[in-house]
BAMARFI-289279 format. One record per residue (C-alpha): x, y, z negated. Coordinates in pm, whole numbers, plus 32768, in hexadecimal, padded with zeros to 4 digits. Layout:
XYZ;...
END
This chain:
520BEF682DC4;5162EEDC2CA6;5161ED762C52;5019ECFB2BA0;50E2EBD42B3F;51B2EC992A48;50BDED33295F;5055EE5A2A8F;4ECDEE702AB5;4DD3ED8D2A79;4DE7EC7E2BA9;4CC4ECA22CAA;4CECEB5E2D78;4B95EB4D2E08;4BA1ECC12EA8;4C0FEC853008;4AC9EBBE3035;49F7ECF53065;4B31EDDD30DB;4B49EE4F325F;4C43ECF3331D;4BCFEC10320A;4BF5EB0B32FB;4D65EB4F3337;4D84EB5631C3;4CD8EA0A31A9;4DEEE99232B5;4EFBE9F331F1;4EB7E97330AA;4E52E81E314E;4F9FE82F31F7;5059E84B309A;4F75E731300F;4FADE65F311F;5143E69A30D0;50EAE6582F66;508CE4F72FD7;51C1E4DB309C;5284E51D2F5F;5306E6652FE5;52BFE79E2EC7;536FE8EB2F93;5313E92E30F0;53B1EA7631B4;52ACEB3532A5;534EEA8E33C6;52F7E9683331;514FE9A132FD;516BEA2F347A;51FCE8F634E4;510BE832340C;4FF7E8F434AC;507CE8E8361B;5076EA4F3612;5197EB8A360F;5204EC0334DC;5186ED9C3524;5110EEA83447;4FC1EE223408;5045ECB93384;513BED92329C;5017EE473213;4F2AED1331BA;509FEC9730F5;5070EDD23049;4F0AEE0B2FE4;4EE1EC8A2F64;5030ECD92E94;4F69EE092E34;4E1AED422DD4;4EF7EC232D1A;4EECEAEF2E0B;5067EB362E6F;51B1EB672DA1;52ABEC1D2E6E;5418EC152DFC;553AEC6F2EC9;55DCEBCA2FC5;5748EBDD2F40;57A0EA8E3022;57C1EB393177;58ADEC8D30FE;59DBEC8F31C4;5A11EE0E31D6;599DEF4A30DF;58BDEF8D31F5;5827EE3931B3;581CEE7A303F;573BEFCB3078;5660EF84316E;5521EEE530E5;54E0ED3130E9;5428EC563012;53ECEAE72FDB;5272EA8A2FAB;51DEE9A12EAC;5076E9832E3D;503CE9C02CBF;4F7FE8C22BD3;4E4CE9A92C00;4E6BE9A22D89;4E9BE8482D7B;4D69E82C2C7E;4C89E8FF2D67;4D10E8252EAF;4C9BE6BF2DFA;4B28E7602D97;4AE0E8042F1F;4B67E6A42F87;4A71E5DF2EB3;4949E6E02EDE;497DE6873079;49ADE52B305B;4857E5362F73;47B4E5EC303B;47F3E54331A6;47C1E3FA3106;46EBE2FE31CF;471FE1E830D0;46FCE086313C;4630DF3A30C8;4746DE853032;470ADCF63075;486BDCB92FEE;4831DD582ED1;4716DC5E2E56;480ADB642E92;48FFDBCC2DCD;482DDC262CA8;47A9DAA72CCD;491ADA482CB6;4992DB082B8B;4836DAAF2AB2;488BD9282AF5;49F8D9772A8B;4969DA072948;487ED91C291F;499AD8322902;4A53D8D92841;4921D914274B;4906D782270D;4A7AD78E2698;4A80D77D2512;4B8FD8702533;4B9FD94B268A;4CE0DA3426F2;4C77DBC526C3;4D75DC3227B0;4C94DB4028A8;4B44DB93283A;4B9BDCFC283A;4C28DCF929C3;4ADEDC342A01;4A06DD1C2967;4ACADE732A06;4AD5DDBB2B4C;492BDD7A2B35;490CDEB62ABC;49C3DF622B9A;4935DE8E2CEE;47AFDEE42C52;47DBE0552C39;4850E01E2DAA;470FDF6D2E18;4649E0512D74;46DEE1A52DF1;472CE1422F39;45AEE0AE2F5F;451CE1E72ECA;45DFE2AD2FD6;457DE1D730E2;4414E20E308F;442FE37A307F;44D2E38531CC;43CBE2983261;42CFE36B3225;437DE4A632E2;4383E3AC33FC;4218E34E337E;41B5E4C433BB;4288E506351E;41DCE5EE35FD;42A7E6793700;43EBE5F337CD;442BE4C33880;4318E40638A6;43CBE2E93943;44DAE2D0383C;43E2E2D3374F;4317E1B6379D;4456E0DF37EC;44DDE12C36B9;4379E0E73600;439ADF7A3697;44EEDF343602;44A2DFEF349E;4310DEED3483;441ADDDC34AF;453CDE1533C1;43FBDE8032DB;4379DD2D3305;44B3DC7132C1;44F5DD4B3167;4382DCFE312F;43A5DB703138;451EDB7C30A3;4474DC432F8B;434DDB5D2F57;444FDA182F2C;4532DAB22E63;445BDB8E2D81;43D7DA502CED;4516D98B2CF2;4579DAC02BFF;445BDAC52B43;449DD97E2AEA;460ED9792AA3;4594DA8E29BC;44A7D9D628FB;45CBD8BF28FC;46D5D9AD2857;45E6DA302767;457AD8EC270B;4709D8C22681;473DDA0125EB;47BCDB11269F;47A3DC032581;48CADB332521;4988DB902677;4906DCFF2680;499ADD03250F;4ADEDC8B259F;4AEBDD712688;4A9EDEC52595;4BACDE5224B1;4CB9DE0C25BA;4C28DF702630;4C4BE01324E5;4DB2DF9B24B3;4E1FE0B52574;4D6CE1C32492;4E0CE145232C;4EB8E25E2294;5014E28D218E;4F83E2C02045;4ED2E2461F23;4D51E2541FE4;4DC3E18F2101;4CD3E0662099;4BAFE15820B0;4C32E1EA21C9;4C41E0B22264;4AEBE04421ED;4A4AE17D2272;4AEEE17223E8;4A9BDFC22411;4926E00B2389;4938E12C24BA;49BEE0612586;48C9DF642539;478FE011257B;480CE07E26C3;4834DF322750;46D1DEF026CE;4649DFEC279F;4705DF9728C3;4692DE1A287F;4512DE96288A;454DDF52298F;45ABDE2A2A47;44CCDD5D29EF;43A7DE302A0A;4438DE742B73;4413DCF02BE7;42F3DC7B2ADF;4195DD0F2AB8;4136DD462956;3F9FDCD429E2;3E9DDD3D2AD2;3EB7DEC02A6B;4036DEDB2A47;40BFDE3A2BA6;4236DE352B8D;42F1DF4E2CA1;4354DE152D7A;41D9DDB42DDB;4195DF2C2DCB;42BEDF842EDC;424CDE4C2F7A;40E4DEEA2F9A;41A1E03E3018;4235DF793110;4132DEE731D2;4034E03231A8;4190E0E03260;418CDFF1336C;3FF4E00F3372;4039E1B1339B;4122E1933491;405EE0C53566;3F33E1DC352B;405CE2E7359F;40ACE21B36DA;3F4AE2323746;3F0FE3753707;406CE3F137C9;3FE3E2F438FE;3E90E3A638D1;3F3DE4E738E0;3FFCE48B39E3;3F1BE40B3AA0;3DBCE4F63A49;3C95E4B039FC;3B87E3E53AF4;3A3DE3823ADA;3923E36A3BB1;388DE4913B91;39BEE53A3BFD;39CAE46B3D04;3865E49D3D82;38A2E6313D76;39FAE5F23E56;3938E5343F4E;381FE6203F41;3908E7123F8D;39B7E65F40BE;383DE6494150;383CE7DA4105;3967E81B41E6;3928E73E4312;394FE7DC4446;3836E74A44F9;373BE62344D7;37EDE5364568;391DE57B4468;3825E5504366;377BE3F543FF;38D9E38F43F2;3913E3DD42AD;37B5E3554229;3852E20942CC;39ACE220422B;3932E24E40F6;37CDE15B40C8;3849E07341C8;3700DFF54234;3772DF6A4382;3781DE1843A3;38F3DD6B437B;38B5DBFE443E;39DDDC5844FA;3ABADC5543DB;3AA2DACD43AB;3BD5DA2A4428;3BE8D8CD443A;3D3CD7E343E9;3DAFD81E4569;3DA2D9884550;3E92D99F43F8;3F96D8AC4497;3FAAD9A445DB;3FA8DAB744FE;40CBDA234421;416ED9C5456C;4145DAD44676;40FEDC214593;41F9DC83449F;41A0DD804381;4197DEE943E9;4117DEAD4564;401BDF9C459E;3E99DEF445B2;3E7FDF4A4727;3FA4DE48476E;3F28DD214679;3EB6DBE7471E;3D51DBEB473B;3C63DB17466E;3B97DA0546DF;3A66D9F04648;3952D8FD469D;3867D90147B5;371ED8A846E2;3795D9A545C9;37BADAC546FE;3651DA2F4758;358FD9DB4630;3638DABA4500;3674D97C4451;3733D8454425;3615D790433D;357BD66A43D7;3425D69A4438;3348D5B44399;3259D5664236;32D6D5F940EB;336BD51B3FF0;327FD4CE3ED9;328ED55C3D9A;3325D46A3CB0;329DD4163B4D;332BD4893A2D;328DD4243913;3356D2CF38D0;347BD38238C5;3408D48037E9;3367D37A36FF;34C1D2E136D9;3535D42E369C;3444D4543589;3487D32634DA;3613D34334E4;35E2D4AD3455;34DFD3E43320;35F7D2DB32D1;36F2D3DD32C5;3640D4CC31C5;35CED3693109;3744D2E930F2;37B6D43E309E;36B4D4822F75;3739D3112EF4;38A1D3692F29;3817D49E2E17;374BD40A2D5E;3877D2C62D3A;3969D4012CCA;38B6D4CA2BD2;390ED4832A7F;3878D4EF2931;3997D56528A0;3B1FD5492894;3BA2D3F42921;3CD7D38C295B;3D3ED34C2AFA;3D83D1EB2A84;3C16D1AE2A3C;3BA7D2132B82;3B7BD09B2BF4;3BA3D02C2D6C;3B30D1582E42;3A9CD1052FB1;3AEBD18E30F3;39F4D2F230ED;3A0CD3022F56;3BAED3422F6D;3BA4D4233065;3AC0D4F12FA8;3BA7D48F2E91;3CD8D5062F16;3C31D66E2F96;3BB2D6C52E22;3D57D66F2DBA;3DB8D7402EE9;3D21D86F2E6D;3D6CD8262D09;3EC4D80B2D1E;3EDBD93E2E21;3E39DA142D19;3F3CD9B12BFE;404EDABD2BB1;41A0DA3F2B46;418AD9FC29DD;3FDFD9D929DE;3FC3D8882907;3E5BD8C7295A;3D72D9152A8F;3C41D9642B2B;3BCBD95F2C91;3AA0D9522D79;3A5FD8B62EB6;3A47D9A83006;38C1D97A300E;38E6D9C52E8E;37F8D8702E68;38EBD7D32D74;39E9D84E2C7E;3B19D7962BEA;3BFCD7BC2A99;3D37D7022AB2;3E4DD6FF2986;3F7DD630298C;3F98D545287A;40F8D56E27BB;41C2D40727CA;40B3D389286D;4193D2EB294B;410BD26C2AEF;3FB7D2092B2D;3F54D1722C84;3DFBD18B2D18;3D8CD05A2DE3;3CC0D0C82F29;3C3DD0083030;3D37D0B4310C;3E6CD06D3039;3EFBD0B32EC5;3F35D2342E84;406ED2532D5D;40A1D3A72C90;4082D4082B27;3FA5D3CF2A29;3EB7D4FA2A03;3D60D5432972;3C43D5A12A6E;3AC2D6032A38;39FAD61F2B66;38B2D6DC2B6E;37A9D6FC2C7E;375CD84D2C7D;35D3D7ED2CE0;3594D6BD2C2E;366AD6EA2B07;374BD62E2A41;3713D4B92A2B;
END
């Protein structure tokens, strides 16, 4: 037998994938890798059988033999167990998988856990990240910081980012196999569809909070230098690499400015992952964010269509044609009167009123389920059984005028539109002015006040020192910057005092003008 292990032919570890039984092959080998873990190298055929719950026949000693053949096994004899010469010449081998077997094993392992993937929407993971940026944002104000720390930190964030990032590009990709379900269980489906829109949801809001916490612990270790840490970090990093010799200074020059530049690139790529470079470069958080919620908007869309499907389509024309039908297929002309009755129900229903007494006999005397026959009857009034009609005879009520009311209608609608054009025309400014100059705003004035800084600040990006925005009936538009140092500035209103920072604001009515 020849062993590929010991300079035989060239190893073929991947063969038994297409070969006839690859699927006991692929039980064996997992068998020895699963031993591997145990710490056990050599395992007899008895052994794999018992591993794999199965006899150890013919066919189990033939897949030992063609994966020693193809260069996933080593087989070396079993010397341990010879007792006799009849022991000695008759044929047993110990098992072990070869670095190439073992090689192969690890790559089919990853390719299936890559593959079946789902990924998940990692909520801890922002958390941690927002942990590990304050550490090294404390560690950046130190005049001298500890590289063995700011190097953990910066493996540890580095390491818990490529998490988030693979394991939410996964989940995506899976969502939208789930996204484009057709056939199955319908049921399961649509139960699991309600629990996925919520964990969606939470990821969506944990995501919004922390996204910007990060962004701004970002801006805060920038702000102190973390070139200085990610320099720490590539020379602690190149360390390692310094050869014996007489280059090892440019040796060791050339693997810290390596090591350098990749933790640059890993710090953009964070930071372009949680902060948007402006209106035409979103950062991949707001992007996955955006994913998110058009998922949960398709699988809604999916949900209707499988309860459409399920369900079929109706609409009155169909249902005219059925009926039309029915009418077709009557037996005789009575069926047909009583179907024209069934259907149009243009028989008068006074006997269906049922007055208090009736309900409390009902809730009394018939349970639900007794047949209609053996209900209490209802007793309905003697003038309604005579007359049709419980209205008192007697004159009509006079038809009441309107028009006071609807000149009080009139006016409050004129004092409105008056107070509101003042409340503009009170706002609009003729160029930047700071929020501190606004003066004493009344009641209608702030609250137009605080809509125009409602949809300014929801318009500003993390990072935006500046702003622009217009109203929902796109009558006025706002610019708002913040003011650096500019310290609190608090608004007097009729209402109360509203505190926040200083910023500069121009309002402009989009009609009229500046002022």
């Amino acid at each position: 037998m020849t062993d590929p292990g010991s300079g035989g032919a060239e190893p073929q570890p991947f063969a038994y994938l297409s070969a006839p039984n690859a699927a006991l092959y692929r039980d064996v080998l997992c068998s020895f890798a699963r031993a591997k873990e145990r710490f056990i190298v050599h395992l007899r055929p008895e052994d794999v059988a018992a591993e794999l719950g199965r006899d150890s026949d013919e066919q189990l000693a033939q897949a030992l033999d063609r994966l020693v053949e193809w260069g996933n096994l080593r087989a070396d004899a079993d010397t341990g167990r010879v007792t006799s010469v009849e022991d000695f010449h008759r044929r047993r081998f110990l098992f072990q998988l070869t670095a190439a077997g073992h090689a192969a094993e690890q790559a089919i392992a990853f390719y299936e856990e890559a593959i079946g993937q789902r990924g998940v929407l990692q909520s801890v993971a922002l958390a941690d990240i927002a942990d590990q940026l304050a550490a090294l944002a404390a560690l950046a104000a130190e005049d001298a910081p500890d590289p063995a720390k700011v190097h953990l930190l910066l493996l540890t964030l580095a390491d818990r980012f490529g998490s988030l990032a693979d394991n939410a590009q996964a989940f995506m990709s899976s969502l939208r196999r789930a996204i484009d379900f057709s056939d199955g269980d319908v049921e399961g489906f649509i139960a699991y569809k309600e629990r996925l829109i919520e964990y969606i949801n939470r990821f969506i809001a944990d995501l919004a909070n922390s996204g910007a916490h990060i962004a701004r612990l970002l801006d805060e270790v920038e702000e102190r230098g973390h070139e200085r840490l990610l320099g720490l970090a590539a020379r602690r990093e190149a360390s390692d690499a310094v050869p014996d010799g007489a280059d090892a200074a440019e040796a060791f020059g050339r693997a810290e400015a390596e090591a350098l530049e990749s933790w640059r690139n890993r710090w953009r790529g964070l930071r372009d992952w949680f902060v948007s470079g402006g209106t035409d470069r979103p950062s991949q958080a707001r992007l996955l964010r955006q994913s998110a919620v058009t998922a949960i908007k398709q699988l809604l869309d999916t949900v209707g269509l499988l309860n459409e499907r399920r369900s079929g389509r109706s609409d009155r024309s169909a249902d005219f044609r059925t009926l039309a039908r029915w009418f077709a297929e009557a037996p005789d002309e009575a069926a047909a009167h009583r179907l024209w009755r069934a259907a149009f129900g243009l028989t008068p229903a006074r006997h269906l009123t049922v007055t208090a007494a009736t309900v409390a006999a009902w809730e009394e005397e018939a349970p639900q389920g007794r047949p209609w026959a053996d209900a209490p009857p209802v007793r309905i009034s003697p003038q309604l059984r005579r007359t049709g009609s419980y209205e008192r005879r007697g004159k009509p009520n006079r038809v009441q005028d309107r028009s006071a009311m609807r000149r009080l209608l009139r006016e409050r609608a004129d004092r409105e539109a008056a107070e509101t054009a003042a409340a503009r025309t009170r706002l609009r400014t003729s160029g930047p002015v700071l929020l501190s100059d606004l003066g004493v705003l009344d009641t209608r004035a702030f609250r137009l006040f605080l809509s125009l800084l409602g949809d300014a600040l929801a318009a500003r990006l993390p990072g935006d020192g500046e702003v622009k925005a217009v109203i929902a009936d796109g009558s006025m538009e706002v610019r708002l910057s913040l003011v650096p140092d500019g310290g609190e500035v608090r608004i007097v209103t009729e209402d109360g005092v509203l505190s926040g920072p200083e910023h500069l604001i121009e309002i402009t009515d989009l009609y009229e003008g500046p002022a």
